[in-house]
Steps between C-alpha positions, in 0.01 A plus 500: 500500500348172603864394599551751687165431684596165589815556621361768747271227632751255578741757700219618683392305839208484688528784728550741164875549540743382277790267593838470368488873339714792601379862379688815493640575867259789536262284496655277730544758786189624394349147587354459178426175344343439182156501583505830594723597181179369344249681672688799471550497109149411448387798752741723282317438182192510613572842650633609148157396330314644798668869496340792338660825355466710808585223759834387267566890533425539842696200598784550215516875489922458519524250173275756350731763573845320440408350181389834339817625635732257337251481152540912446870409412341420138344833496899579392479193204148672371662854520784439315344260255254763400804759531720332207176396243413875579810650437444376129254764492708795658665728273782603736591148543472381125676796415819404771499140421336464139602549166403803230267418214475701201193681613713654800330273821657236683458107526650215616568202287286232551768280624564738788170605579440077520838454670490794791080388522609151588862539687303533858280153435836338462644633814163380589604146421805466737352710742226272500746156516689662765182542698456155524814410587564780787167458668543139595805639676486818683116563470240754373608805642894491512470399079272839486815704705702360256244583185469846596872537548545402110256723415654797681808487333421395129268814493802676449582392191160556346508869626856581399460299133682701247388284196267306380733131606533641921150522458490130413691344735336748776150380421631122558653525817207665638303218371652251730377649823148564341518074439614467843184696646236337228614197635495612906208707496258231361598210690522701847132598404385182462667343824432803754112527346208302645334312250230818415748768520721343223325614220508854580879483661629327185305750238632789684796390282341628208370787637841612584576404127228756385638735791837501363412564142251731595786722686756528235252636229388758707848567614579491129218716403581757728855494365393576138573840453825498681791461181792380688602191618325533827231393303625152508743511789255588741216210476845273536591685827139423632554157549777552807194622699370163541768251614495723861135459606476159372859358697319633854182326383711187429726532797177499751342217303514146674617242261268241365374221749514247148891550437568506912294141503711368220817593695340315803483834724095444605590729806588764298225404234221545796690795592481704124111398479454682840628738344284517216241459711312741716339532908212266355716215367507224772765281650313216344450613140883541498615162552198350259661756244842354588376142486355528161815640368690250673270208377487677156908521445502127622212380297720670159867325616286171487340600156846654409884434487640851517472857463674563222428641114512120380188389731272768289487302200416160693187309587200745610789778488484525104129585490522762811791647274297482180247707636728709677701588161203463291315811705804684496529446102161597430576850665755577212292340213157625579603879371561683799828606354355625180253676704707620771728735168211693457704876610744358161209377343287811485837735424531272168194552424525877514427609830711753681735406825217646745215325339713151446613529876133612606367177346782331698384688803122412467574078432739471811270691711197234350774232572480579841153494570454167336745382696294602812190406360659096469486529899101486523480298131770196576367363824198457379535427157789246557869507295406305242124659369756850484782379364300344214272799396762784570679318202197495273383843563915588466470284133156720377714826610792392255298385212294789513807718520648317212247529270485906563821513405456317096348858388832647321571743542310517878321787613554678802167440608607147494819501661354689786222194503769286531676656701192481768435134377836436651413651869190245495750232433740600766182550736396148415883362579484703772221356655540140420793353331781704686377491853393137495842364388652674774280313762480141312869459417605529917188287528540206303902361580553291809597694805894371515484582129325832483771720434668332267181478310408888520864496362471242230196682382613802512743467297311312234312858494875659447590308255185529298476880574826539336399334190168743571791797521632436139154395334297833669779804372509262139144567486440829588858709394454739167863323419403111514141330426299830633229286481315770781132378637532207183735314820166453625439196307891354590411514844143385480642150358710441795225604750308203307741245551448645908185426508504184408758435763282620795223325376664140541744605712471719824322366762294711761720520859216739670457394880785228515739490707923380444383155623159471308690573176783312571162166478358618235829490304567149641201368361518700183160634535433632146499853458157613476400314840753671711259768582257214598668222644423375837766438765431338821722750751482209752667235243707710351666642833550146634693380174690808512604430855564128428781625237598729767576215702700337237699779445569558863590140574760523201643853581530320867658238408759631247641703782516200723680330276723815403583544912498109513816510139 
């Protein structure tokens, strides 16, 4: 950074302009030079520090509105999720798709229950790749047209399955779109959101998670008594209510002011964060929002060579990605999935369909107010503080219900305590670990690298929550391990190796902005000072504008010599 300093000081003459540089022509007709870029990037932040809840939401009220929109698309990934581990538990469905046992009931085998459980996360995958390929080129909202789309059509072939392998291949091609908007709805969050609305904007993620899983057990409970295939066929048809409501949302939606600054349209970028904005928002706060993006983009290319997959896994890129990854990894391997069975987890343990799907009912309605509760909890508390003690309080949960479960064979009395045991734990992930990943993992990449990251990471998750898919069904089904609440203690050793993780590992991005991070990274603040590092605005905005210059005076002079060849 002290390069950068100097080099500012030399372009910079006496009367505060700086000669020999060429900006962006906006700026140019704009009569901008780079004093005022300065000013106006430093005026930016300190208006981002400065703004309260009500004012962001008084002044924001449209990124409020826009980002909710385009985050309930993952209402549909949390409905059908919770639809397929549910359907485990429905007799109509086991009894379609499954196989006879001697007793006269249905199961699946434990490499199909694993298989169809983990078929969307690897849609996920490419969903997720594709993501961060498409958005660089056409933007946010036409890669969400073209996500719900997908969706539309490969619903077809979930509700029209005939056997057990349509079923399959339905549940993957679904799972690409449902990458596409994990990967959209996180990073459009995080660049529409003022710096105190992003923890709520982002989180809303999970609580459209919990929403979605929520829906198709009560959809499925109310379904119970029916003995046809509508019992099935139905909760599938559901999910073509969606794509509708959330297209107009989309289609009214300005794109993101980030990706239109990358592609050099700052016209257009002041133009979507009037948008955004409201009657309150003033002339001048847009073009200091559009000069810190501006100085923040230029300030990466200097740091950075590219934008493409290869640049996450170089320089101050590889730790942004470990954490990114790592947060996304400790989602799977805290529990949540062993917790989040508990409608097949209580049926195997004796209870009937109503009961096992009431118990489902009761934790995805508790998912959903921890999920609001995070709101008040995270800004206060900070990312790291929850991330770290949501996974201990998740480990006690698991140990506890491991232990229950030693007593052969268990009582019903006990599986029923275990069976509320596990509703604490998915209160506690709730709360903590499954809301705060959703806000850090946007947070923590470089801006020209953010959705690639969210995409990276993602699919880290994906691929672990597959492995999660096979490991889960191995411990719980009558026909494999049926290890029941002793999986407990399986779980509980990879929520240890978590915690250790976080400890050393995830650093506290509270109340910084793109730009702070981006120094803190560069000087490879260790992790537990992030939260209490102090960062000159004033320095730090003038050595971001000095790279600016360099950038400019390249980009400027490449084309001269390209007109010039």
């Amino acid at each position: 950074m002290e390069k950068n300093k100097s080099n500012h000081v030399e372009r910079r003459s006496r009367d505060g302009t700086y000669d020999g540089v060429e900006l962006h022509p906006y700026f140019h007709e704009n009569n901008w030079d780079l004093a005022r870029l300065t000013e106006s990037a430093q005026a930016a932040i300190a208006r981002e520090h400065a703004l309260s809840f009500r004012e962001a939401v008084k002044y924001w009220p449209k990124a409020l509105f826009f980002s909710i929109g385009i985050s309930t698309t993952l209402v549909m990934e949390g409905y059908d999720t919770g639809l397929i581990n549910s359907f485990f538990g429905l007799p109509q469905f086991r009894q379609f798709y499954g196989q006879e046992l001697p007793d006269g009931t249905y199961q699946f085998s434990p490499a199909w229950q694993s298989a169809i459980s983990s078929m969307a996360s690897v849609g996920g995958i490419f969903g997720l790749l594709l993501a961060g390929q498409i958005v660089d080129r056409i933007g946010y909202r036409w890669t969400m047209f073209f996500g719900l789309a997908w969706l539309t059509a490969a619903i077809f072939l979930t509700f029209f399955a005939q056997n057990v392998r349509m079923l399959f291949v339905g549940n993957m091609l679904c799972g690409v779109p449902w990458g596409i908007f994990q990967s959209v709805a996180s990073s459009y969050a995080i660049d529409t959101a003022p710096l105190v609305l992003r923890p709520l904007m982002t989180s809303y993620i999970s609580l459209c998670w919990a929403m979605g899983q929520f829906i198709s057990t009560g959809v499925l409970k109310g379904l119970l008594d029916r003995e046809d295939q509508w019992a099935y066929r139905i909760p599938f048809a559901i999910q073509w209510f969606w794509p509708i409501p959330l297209a107009i949302i989309t289609a009214f939606a300005p794109e993101s002011p980030w990706y239109l600054v990358r592609k050099g349209q700052m016209a257009e970028a002041r133009q979507a964060l009037r948008r955004l904005g409201s009657k309150y928002t003033t002339e001048d706060q847009l073009d200091n929002n559009v000069a810190m993006i501006y100085v923040t983009n230029e300030h990466e290319r200097m740091i950075e060579q590219g934008t493409s997959y290869l640049e996450l896994f170089r320089g101050v890129n590889l730790r942004r990605t470990e954490v990114a990854v790592g947060a996304w990894i400790c989602q799977v391997t805290c529990g949540n999935w062993f917790g989040g069975n508990v409608t097949y987890f209580m049926e195997q343990a004796g209870a009937s369909a109503h009961t096992a799907f009431a118990f489902g009912l009761g934790m995805n309605a508790v998912s959903c107010i921890g999920t609001i509760a995070s709101w008040f909890l995270t800004p206060r508390v900070g990312r790291r503080p929850m991330y770290l003690w949501g996974l201990v309080g998740m480990l006690a949960t698991l140990l506890t219900v491991g232990f229950l479960g030693i007593p052969s064979p268990t009582s019903v009395k006990l599986s029923w305590a275990c069976g509320g045991i596990l509703i604490l734990n998915m209160l506690l992930y709730f709360l903590t670990v499954g809301p705060v990943c959703f806000t850090i993992v946007p947070e923590v990449p470089a801006a020209r690298l953010r959705n690639k990251t969210v995409a990276v990471a993602r699919a880290a998750y994906n691929v672990c929550g597959i492995g999660a898919s096979f490991l889960n069904p191995a411990i719980l089904n009558p026909l494999a391990w049926n290890l029941k609440a002793r999986g407990g203690l399986v779980w509980s050793g990879f929520c240890i190796l978590s915690v250790v993780w976080v400890y050393f590992r995830f650093p506290e991005t509270k109340g910084r902005t793109p730009l702070e991070l981006d120094t803190l990274f560069e000087r490879k603040t260790r992790t537990r000072d992030f939260g209490t590092t102090h960062i000159d605005a004033t320095e730090m905005a003038d050595a971001a504008v000095a790279d600016t210059a360099q950038v400019s005076t390249k980009v400027v002079e490449a084309q001269k010599l390209e007109v010039e060849g």
